[in-house]
N, CA, C and O atoms as a Tripos MOL2 file, in Angstrom:
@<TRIPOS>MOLECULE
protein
  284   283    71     0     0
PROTEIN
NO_CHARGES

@<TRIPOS>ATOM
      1 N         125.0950   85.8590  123.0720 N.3       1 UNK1
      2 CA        125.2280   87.1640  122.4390 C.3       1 UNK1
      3 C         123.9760   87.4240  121.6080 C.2       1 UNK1
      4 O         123.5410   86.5420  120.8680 O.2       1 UNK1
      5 N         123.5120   88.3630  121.6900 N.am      2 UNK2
      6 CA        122.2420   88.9450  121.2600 C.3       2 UNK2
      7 C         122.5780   89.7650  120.1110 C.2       2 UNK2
      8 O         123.3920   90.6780  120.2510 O.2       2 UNK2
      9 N         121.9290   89.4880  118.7760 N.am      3 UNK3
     10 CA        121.5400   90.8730  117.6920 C.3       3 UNK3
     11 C         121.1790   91.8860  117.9970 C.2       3 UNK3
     12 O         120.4260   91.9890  118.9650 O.2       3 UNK3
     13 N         121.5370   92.8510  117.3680 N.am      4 UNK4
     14 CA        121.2350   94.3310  117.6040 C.3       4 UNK4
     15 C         120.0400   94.5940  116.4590 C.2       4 UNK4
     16 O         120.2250   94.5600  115.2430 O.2       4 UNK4
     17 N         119.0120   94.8130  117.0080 N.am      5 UNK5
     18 CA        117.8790   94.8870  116.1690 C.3       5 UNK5
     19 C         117.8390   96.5250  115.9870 C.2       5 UNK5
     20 O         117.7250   97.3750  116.8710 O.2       5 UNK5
     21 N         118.0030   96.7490  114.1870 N.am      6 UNK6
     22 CA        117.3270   98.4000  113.9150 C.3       6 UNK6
     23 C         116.0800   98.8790  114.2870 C.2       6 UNK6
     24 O         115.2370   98.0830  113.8710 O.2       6 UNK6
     25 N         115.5130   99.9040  114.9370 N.am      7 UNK7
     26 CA        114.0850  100.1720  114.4640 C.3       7 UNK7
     27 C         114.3540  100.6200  113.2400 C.2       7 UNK7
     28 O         115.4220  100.9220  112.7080 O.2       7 UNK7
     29 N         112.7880  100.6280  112.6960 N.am      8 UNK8
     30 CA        112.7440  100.9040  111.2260 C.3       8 UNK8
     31 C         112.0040  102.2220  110.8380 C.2       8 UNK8
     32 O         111.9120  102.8060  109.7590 O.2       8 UNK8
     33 N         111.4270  102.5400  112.2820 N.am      9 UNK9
     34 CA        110.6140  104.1620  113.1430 C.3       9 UNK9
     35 C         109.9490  103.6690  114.1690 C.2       9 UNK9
     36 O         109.8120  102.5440  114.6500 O.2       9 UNK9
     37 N         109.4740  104.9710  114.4660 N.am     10 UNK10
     38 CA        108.5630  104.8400  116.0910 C.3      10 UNK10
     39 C         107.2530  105.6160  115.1940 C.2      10 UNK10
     40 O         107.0350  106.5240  114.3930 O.2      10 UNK10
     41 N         106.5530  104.4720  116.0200 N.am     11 UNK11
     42 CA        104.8420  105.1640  115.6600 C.3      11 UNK11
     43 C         104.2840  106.4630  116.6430 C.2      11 UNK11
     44 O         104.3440  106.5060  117.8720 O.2      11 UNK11
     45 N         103.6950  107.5570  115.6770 N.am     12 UNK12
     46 CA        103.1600  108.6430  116.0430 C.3      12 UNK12
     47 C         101.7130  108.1850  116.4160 C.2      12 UNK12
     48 O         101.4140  108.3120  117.6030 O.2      12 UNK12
     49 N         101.1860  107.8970  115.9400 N.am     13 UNK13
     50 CA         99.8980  107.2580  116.2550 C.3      13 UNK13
     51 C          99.4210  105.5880  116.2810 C.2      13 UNK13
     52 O         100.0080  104.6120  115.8130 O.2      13 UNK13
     53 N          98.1820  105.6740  116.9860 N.am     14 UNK14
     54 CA         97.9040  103.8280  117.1370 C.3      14 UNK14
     55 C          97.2990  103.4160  115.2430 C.2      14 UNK14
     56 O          96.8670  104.0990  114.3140 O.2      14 UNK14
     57 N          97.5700  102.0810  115.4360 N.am     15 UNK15
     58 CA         97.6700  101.3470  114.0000 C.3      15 UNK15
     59 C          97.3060  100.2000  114.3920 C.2      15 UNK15
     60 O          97.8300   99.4930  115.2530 O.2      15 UNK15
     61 N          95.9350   99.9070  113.4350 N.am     16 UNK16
     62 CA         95.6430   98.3770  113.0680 C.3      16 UNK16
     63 C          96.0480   97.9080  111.9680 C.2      16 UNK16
     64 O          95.8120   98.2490  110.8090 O.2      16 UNK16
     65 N          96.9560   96.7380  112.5970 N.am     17 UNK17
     66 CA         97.5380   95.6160  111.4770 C.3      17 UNK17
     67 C          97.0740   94.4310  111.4780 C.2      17 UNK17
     68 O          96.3210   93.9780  112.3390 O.2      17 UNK17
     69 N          97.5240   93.8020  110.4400 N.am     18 UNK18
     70 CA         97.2750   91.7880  110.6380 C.3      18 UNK18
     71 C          98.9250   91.4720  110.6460 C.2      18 UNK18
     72 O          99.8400   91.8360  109.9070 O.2      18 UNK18
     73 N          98.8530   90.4660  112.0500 N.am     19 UNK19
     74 CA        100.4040   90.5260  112.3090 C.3      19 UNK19
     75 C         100.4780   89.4320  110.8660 C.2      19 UNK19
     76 O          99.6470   88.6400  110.4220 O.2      19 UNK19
     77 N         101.9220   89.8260  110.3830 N.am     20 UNK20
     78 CA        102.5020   89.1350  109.2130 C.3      20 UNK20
     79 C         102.7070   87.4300  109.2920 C.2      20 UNK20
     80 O         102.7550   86.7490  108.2670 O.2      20 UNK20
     81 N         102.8320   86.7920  110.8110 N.am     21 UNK21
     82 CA        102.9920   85.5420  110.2750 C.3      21 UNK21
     83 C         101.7920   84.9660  111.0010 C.2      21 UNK21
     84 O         101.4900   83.9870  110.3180 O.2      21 UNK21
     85 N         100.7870   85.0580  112.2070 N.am     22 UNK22
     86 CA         99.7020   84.5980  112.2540 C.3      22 UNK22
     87 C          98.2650   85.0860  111.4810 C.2      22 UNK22
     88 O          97.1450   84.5740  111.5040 O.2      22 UNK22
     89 N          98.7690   86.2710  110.8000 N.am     23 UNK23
     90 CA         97.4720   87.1450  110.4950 C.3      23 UNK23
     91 C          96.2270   87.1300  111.4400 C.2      23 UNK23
     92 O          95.1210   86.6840  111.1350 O.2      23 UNK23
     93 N          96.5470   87.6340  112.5220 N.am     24 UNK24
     94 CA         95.5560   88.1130  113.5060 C.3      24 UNK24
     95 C          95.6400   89.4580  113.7520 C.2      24 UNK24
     96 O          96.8060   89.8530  113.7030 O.2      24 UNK24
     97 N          94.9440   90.1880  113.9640 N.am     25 UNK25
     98 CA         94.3900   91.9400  114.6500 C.3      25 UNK25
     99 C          95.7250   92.3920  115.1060 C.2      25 UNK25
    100 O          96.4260   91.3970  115.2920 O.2      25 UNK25
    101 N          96.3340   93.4470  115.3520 N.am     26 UNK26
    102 CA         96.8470   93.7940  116.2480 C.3      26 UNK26
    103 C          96.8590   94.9780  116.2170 C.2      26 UNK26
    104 O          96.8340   95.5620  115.1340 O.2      26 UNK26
    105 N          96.9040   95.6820  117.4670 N.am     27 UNK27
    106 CA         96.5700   97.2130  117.5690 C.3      27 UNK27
    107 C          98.3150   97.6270  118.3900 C.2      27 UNK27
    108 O          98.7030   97.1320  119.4490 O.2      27 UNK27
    109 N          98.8630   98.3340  117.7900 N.am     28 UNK28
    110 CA        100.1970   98.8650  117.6240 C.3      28 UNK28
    111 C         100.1490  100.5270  118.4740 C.2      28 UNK28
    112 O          99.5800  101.4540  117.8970 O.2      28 UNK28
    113 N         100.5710  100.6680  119.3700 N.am     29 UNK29
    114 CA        100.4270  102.1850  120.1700 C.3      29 UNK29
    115 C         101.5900  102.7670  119.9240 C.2      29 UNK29
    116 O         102.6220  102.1020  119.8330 O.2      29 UNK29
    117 N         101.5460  104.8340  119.7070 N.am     30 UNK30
    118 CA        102.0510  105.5050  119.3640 C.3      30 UNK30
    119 C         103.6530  105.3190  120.7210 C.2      30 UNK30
    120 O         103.9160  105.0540  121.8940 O.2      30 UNK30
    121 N         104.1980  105.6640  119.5300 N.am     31 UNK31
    122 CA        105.9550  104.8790  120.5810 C.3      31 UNK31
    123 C         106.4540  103.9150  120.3310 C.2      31 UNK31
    124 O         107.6670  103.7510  120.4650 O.2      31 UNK31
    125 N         105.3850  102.7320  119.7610 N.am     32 UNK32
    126 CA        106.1520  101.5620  119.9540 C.3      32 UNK32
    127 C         107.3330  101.5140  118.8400 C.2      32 UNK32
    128 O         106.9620  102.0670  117.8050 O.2      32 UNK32
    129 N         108.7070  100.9830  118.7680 N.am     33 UNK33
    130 CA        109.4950  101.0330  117.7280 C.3      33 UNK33
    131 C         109.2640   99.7730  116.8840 C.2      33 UNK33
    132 O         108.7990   98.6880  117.2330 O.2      33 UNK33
    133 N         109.7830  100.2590  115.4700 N.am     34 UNK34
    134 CA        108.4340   99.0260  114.5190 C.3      34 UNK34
    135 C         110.1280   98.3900  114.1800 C.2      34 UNK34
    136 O         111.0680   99.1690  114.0210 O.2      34 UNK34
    137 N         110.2600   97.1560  114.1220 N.am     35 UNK35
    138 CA        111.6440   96.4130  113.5870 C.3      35 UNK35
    139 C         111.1030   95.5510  112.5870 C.2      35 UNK35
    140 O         112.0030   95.1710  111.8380 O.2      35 UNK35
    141 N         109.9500   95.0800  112.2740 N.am     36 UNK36
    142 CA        109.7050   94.1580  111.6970 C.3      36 UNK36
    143 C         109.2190   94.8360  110.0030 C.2      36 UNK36
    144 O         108.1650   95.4600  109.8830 O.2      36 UNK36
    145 N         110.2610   94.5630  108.6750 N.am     37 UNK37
    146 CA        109.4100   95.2100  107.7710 C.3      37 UNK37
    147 C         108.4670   94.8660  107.1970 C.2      37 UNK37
    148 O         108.0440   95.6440  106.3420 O.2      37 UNK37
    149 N         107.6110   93.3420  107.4540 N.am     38 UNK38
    150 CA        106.5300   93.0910  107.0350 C.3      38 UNK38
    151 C         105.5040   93.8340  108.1430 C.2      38 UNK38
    152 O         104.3380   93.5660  107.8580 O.2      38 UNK38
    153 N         105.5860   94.4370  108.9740 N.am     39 UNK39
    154 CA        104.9480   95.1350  110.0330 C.3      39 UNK39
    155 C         105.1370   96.5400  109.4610 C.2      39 UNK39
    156 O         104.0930   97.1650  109.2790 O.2      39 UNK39
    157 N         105.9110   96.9480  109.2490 N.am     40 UNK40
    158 CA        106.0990   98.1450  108.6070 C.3      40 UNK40
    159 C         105.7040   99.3160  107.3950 C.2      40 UNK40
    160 O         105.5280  100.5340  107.3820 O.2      40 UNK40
    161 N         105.6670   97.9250  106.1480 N.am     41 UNK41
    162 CA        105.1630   97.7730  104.8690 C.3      41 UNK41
    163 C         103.7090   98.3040  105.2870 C.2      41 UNK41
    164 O         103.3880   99.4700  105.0550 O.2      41 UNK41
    165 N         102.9590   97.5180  105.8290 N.am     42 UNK42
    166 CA        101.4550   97.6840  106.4790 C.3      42 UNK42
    167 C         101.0440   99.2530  107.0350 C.2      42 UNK42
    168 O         100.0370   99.9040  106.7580 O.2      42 UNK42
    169 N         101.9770   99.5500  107.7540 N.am     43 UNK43
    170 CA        101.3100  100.9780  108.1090 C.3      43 UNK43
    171 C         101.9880  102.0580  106.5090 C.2      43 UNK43
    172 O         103.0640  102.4650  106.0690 O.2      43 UNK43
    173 N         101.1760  102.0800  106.3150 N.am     44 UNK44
    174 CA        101.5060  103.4110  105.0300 C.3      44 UNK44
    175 C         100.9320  104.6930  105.1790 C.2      44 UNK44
    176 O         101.0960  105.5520  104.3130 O.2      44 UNK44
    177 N         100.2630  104.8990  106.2180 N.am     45 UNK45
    178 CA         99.6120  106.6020  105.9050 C.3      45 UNK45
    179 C         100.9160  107.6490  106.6110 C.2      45 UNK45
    180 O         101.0500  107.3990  107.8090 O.2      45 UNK45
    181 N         101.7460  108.6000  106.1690 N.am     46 UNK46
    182 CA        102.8660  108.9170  106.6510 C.3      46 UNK46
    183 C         102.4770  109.6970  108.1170 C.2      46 UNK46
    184 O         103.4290  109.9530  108.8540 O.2      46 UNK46
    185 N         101.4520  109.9860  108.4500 N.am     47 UNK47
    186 CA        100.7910  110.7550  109.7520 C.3      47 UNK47
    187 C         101.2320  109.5480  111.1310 C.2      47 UNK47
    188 O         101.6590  109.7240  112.2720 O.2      47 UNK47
    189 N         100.9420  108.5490  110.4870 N.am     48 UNK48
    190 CA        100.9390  107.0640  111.5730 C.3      48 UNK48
    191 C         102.7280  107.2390  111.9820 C.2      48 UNK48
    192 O         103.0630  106.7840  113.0760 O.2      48 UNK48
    193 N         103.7530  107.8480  111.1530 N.am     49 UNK49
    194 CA        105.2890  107.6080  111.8180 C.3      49 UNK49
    195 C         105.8330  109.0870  112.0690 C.2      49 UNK49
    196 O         105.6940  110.1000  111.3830 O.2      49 UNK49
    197 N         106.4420  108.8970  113.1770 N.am     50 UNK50
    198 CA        106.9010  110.2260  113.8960 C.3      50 UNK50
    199 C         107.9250  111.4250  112.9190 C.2      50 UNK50
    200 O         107.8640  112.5920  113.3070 O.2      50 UNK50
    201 N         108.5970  111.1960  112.0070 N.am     51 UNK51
    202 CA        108.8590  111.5670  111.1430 C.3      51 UNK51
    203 C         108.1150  112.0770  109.6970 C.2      51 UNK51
    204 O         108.5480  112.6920  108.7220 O.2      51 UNK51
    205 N         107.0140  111.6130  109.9840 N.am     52 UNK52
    206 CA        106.3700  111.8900  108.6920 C.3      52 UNK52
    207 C         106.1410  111.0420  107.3720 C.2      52 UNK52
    208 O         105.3080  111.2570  106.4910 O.2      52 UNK52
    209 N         106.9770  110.1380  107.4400 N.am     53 UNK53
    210 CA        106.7240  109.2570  106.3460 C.3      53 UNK53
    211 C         107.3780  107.9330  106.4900 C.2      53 UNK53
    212 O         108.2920  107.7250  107.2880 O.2      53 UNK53
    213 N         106.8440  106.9870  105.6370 N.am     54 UNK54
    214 CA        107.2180  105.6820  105.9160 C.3      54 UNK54
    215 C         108.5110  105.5730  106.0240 C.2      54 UNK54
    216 O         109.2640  106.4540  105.6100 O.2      54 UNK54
    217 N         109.0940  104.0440  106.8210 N.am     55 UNK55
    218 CA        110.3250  103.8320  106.2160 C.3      55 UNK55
    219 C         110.7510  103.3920  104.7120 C.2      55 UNK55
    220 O         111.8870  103.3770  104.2380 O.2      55 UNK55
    221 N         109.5690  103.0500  104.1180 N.am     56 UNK56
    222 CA        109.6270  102.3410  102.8310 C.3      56 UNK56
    223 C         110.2050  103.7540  101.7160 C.2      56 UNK56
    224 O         110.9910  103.7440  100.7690 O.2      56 UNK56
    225 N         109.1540  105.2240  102.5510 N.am     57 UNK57
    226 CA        109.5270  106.1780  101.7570 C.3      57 UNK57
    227 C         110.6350  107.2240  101.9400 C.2      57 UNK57
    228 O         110.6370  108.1980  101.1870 O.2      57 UNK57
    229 N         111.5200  107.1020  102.8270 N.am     58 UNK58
    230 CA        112.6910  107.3350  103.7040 C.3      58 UNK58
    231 C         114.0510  106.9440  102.5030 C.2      58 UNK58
    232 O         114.4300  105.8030  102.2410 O.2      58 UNK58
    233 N         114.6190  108.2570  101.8960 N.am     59 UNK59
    234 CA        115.4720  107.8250  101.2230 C.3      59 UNK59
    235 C         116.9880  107.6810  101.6410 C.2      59 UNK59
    236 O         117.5230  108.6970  102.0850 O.2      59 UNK59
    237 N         117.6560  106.6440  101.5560 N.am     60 UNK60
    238 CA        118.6780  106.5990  102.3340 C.3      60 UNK60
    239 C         119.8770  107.7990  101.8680 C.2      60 UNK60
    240 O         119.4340  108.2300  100.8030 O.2      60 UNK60
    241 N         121.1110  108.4930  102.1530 N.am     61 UNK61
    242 CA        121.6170  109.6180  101.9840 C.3      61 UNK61
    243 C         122.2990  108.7830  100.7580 C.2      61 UNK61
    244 O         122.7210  107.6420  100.9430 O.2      61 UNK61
    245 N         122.3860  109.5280   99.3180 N.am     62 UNK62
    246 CA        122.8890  109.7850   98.7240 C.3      62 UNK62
    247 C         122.2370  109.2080   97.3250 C.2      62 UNK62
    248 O         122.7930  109.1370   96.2290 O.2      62 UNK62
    249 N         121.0720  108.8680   97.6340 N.am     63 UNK63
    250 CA        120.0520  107.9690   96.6030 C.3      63 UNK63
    251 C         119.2250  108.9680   96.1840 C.2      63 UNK63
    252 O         118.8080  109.8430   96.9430 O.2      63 UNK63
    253 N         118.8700  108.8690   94.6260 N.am     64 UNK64
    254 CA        117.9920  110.0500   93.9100 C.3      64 UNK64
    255 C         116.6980  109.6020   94.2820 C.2      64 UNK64
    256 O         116.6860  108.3780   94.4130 O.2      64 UNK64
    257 N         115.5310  110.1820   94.5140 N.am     65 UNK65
    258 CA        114.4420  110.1710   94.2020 C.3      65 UNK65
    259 C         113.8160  110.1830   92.8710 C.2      65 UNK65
    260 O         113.8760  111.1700   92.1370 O.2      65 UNK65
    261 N         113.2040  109.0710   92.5510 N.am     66 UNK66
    262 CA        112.3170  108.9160   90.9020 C.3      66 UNK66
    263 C         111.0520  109.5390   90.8520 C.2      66 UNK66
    264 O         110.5400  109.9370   91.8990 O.2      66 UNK66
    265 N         110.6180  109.6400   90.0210 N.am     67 UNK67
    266 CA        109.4680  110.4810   90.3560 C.3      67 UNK67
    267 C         108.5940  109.5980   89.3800 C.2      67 UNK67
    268 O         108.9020  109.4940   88.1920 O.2      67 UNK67
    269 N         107.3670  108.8930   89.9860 N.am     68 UNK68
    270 CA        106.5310  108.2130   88.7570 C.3      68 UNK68
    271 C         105.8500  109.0050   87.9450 C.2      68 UNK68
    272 O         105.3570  110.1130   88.1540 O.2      68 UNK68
    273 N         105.8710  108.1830   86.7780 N.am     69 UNK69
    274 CA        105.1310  108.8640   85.4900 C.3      69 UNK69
    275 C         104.0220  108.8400   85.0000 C.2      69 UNK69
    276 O         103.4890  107.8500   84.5010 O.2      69 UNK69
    277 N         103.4420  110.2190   85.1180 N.am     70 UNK70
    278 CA        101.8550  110.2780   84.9560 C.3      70 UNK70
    279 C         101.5870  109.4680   83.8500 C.2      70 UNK70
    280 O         102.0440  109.4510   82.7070 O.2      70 UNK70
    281 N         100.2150  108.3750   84.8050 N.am     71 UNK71
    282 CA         99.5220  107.2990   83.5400 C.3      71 UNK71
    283 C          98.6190  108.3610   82.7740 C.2      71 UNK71
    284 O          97.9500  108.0140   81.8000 O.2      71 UNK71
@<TRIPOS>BOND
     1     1     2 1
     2     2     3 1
     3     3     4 2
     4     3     5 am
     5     5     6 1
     6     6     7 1
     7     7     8 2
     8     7     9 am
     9     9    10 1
    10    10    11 1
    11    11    12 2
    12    11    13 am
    13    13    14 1
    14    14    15 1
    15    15    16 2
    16    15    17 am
    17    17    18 1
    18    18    19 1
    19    19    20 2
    20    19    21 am
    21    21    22 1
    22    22    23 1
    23    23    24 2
    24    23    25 am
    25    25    26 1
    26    26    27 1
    27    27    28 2
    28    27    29 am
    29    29    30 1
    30    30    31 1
    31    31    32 2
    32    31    33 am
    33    33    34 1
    34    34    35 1
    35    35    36 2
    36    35    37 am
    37    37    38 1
    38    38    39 1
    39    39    40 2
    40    39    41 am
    41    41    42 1
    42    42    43 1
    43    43    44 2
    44    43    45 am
    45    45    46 1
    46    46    47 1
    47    47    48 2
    48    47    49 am
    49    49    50 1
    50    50    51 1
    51    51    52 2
    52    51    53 am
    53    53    54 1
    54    54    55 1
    55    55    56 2
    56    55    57 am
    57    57    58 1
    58    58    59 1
    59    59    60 2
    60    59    61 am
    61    61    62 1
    62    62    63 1
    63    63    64 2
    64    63    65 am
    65    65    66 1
    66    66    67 1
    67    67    68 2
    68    67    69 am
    69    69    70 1
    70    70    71 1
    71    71    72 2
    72    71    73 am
    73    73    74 1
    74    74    75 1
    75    75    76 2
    76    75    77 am
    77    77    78 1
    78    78    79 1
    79    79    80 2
    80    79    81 am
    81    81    82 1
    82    82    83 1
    83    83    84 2
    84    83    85 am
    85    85    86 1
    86    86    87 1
    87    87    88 2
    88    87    89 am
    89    89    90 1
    90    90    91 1
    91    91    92 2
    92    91    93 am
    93    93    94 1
    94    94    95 1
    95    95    96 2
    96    95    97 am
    97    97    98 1
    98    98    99 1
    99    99   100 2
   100    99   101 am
   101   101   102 1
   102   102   103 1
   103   103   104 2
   104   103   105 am
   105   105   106 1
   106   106   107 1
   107   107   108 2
   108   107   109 am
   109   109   110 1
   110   110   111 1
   111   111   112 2
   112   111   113 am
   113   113   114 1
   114   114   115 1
   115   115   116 2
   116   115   117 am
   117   117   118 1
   118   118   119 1
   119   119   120 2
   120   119   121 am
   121   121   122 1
   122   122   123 1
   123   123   124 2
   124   123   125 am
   125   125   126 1
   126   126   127 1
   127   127   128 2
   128   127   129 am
   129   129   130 1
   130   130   131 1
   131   131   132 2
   132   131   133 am
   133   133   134 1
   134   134   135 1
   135   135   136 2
   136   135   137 am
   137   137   138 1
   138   138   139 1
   139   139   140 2
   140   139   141 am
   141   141   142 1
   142   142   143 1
   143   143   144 2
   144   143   145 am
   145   145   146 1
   146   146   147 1
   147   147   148 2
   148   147   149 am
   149   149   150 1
   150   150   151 1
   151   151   152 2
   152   151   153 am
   153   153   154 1
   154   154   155 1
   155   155   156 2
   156   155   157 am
   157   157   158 1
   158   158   159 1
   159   159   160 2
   160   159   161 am
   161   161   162 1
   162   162   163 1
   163   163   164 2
   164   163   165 am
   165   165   166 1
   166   166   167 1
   167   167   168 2
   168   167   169 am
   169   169   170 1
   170   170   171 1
   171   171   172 2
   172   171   173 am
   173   173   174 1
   174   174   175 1
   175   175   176 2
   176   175   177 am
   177   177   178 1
   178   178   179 1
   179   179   180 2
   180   179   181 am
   181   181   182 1
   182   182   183 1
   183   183   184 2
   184   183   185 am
   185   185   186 1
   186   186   187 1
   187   187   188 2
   188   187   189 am
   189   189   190 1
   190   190   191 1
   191   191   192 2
   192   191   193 am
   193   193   194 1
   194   194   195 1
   195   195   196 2
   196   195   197 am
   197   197   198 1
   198   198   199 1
   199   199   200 2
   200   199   201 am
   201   201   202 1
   202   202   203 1
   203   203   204 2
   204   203   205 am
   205   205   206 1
   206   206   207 1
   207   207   208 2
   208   207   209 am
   209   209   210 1
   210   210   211 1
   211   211   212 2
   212   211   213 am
   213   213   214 1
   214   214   215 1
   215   215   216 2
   216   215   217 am
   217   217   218 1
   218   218   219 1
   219   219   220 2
   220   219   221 am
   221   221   222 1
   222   222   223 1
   223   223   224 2
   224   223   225 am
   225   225   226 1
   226   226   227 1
   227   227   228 2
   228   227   229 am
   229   229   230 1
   230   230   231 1
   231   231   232 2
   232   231   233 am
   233   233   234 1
   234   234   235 1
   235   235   236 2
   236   235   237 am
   237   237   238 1
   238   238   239 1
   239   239   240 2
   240   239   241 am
   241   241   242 1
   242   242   243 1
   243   243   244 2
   244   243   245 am
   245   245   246 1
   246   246   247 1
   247   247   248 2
   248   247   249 am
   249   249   250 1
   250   250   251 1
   251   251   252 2
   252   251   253 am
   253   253   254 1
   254   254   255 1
   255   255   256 2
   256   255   257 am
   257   257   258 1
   258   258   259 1
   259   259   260 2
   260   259   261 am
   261   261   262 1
   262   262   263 1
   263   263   264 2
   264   263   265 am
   265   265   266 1
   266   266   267 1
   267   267   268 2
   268   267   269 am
   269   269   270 1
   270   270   271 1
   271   271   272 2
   272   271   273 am
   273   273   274 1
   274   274   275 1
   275   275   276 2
   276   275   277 am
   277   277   278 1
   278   278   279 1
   279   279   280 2
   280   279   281 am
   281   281   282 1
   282   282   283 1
   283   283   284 2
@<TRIPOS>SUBSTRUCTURE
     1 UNK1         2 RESIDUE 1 A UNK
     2 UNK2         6 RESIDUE 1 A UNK
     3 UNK3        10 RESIDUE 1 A UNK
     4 UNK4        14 RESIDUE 1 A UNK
     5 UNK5        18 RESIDUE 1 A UNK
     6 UNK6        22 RESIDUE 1 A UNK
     7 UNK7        26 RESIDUE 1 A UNK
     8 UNK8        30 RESIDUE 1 A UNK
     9 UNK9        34 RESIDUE 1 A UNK
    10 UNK10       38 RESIDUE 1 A UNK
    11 UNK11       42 RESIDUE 1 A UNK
    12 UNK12       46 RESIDUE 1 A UNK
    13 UNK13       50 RESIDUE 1 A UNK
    14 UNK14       54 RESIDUE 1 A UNK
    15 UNK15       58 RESIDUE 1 A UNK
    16 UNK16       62 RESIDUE 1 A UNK
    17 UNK17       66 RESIDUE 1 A UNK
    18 UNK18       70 RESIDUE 1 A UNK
    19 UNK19       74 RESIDUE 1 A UNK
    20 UNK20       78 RESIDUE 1 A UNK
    21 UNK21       82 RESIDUE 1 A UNK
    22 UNK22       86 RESIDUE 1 A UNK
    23 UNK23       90 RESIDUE 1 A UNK
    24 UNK24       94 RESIDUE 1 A UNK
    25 UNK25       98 RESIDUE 1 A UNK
    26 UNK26      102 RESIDUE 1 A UNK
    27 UNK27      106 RESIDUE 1 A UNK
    28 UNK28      110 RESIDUE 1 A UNK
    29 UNK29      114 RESIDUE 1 A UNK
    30 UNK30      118 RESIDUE 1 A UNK
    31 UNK31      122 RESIDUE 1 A UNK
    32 UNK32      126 RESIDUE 1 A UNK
    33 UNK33      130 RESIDUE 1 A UNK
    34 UNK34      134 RESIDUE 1 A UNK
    35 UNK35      138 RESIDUE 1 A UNK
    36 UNK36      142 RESIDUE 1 A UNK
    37 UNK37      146 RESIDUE 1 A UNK
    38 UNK38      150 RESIDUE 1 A UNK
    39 UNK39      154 RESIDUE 1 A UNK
    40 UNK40      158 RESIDUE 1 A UNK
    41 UNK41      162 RESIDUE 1 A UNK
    42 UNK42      166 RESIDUE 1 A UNK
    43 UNK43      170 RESIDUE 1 A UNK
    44 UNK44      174 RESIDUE 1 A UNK
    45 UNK45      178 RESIDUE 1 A UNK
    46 UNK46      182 RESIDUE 1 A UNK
    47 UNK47      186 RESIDUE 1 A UNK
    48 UNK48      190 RESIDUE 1 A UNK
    49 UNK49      194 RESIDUE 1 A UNK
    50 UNK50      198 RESIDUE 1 A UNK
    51 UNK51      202 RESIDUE 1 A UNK
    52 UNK52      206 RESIDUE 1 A UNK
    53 UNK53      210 RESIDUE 1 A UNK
    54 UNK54      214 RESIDUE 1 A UNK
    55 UNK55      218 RESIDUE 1 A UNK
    56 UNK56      222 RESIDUE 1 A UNK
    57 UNK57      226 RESIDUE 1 A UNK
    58 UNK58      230 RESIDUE 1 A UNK
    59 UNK59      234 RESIDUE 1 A UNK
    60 UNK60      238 RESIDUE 1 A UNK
    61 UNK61      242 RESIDUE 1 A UNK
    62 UNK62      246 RESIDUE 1 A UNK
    63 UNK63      250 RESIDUE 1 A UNK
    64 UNK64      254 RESIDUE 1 A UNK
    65 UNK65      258 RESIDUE 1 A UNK
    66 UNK66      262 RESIDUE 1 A UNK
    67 UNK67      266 RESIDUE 1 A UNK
    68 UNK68      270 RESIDUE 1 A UNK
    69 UNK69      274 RESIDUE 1 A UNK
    70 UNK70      278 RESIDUE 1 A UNK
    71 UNK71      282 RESIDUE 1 A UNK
């Protein structure tokens, strides 16, 4: 019996990462679905996910948004 793995998004555009546990190159193409959140964490520009913004910045339904405070 196999886990059911979440994606965490699908990439809009290609992305260079350092994979999280060998830290080597990897070039990531628009589509691929990202499951891994140390893979995830890494792409931050919100243009790179088909939705528009990270999963990191993806608020789950019913959670407030904080707003940081100008230094």
């Amino acid at each position: 019996m196999s886990a059911t793995v979440q994606s965490l998004g699908v990439l809009a555009a290609a992305v260079h990462i350092l994979d999280p546990v060998e830290r080597i190159p990897v070039v990531l193409l628009p589509g691929e679905h990202i499951t891994d959140p140390a893979v995830a964490e890494q792409i931050t520009h919100p243009r790179c996910w088909e939705l528009g913004q990270s999963p990191a910045q993806q608020t789950p339904p019913g959670k407030s948004v904080r707003k940081a405070k100008p230094a």
